[in-house]
C-alpha positions as CSV (number, residue, x, y, z in Angstrom):
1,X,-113.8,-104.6,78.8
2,X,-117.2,-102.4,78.6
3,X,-119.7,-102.8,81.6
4,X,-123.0,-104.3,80.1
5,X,-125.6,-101.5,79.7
6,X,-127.8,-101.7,82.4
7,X,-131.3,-101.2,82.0
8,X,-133.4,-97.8,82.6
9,X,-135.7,-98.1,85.5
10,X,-138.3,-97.0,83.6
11,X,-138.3,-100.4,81.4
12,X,-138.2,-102.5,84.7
13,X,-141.1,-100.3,86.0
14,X,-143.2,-101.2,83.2
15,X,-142.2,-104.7,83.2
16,X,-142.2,-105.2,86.4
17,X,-145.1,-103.4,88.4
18,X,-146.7,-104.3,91.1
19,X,-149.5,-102.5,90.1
20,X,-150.1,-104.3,86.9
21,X,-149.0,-107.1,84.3
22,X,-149.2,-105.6,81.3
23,X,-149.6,-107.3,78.0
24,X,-146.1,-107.7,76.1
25,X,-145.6,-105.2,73.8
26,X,-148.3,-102.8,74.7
27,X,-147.3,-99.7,73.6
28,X,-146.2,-100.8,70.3
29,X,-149.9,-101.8,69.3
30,X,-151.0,-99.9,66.7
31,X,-154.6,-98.3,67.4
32,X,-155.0,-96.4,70.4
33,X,-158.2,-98.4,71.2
34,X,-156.1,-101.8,71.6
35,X,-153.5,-99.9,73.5
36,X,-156.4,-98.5,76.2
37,X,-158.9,-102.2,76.0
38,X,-155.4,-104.0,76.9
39,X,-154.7,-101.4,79.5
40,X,-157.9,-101.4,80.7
41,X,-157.9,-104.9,80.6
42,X,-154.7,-105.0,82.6
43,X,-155.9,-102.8,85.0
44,X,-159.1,-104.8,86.4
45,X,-157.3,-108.0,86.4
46,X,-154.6,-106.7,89.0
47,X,-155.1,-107.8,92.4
48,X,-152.2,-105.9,93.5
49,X,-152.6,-102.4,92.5
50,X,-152.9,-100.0,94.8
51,X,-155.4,-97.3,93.6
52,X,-158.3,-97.6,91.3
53,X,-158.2,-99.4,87.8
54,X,-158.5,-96.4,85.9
55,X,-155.8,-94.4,88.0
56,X,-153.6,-97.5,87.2
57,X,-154.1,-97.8,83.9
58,X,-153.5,-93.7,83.5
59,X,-150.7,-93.7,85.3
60,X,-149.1,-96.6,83.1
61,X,-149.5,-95.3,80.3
62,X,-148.5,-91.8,81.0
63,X,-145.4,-93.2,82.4
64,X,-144.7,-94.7,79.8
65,X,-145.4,-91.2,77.0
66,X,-143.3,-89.6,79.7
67,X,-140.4,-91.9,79.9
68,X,-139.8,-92.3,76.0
69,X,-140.1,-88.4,76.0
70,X,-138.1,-86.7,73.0
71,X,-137.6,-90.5,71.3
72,X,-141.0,-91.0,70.2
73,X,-142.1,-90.4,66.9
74,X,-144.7,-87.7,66.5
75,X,-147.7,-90.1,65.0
76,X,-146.5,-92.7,67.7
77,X,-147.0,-89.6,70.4
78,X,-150.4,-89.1,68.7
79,X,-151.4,-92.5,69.1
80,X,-150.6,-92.6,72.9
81,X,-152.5,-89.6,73.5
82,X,-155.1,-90.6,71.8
83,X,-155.2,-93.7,74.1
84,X,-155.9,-91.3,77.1
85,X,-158.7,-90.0,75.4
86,X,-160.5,-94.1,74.7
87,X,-158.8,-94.7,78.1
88,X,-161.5,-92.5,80.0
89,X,-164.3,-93.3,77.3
90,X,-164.1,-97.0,78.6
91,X,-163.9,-96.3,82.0
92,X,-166.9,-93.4,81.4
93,X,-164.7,-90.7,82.6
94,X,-165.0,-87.1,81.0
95,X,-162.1,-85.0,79.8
């Protein structure tokens, strides 16, 4: 008998946060301004995080480029990087 996979803690991080409930399916939207408005979004709603809403929303979503590493797709990379970028615009951060 095979052991059932278990699951990377990286996908129970993001499911799972404390610091915030993100939207299902986040990362898979396809613009990089839905993917930082939902973050965002995520972000000020969370009465459990621990540091600012921007910080928390950053920190998500570079966890989440960080985790999936060498498996994401170069245009799907783009995106998410891109989504830093809108990320500070709607919090009116520079950089």
């Amino acid at each position: 008998m095979s052991e059932p996979r278990k699951k990377k803690w990286s996908a129970e991080v993001t499911e799972h946060s404390d610091a915030l409930d993100l939207e299902p399916q986040v990362f898979t939207k396809s613009s990089a301004d839905e993917i930082a408005r939902s973050l965002k979004h995520s972000a000020e709603a969370s009465d459990r995080r621990k540091s600012s809403s921007f910080r928390s929303a950053m920190s998500m979503l570079n966890l989440y480029i960080n985790r999936a590493g060498r498996n994401l797709p170069p245009a799907r990379k783009r995106t998410l990087e891109a989504a830093k970028g809108k990320l500070r615009a709607l919090f009116g951060r520079k950089g």
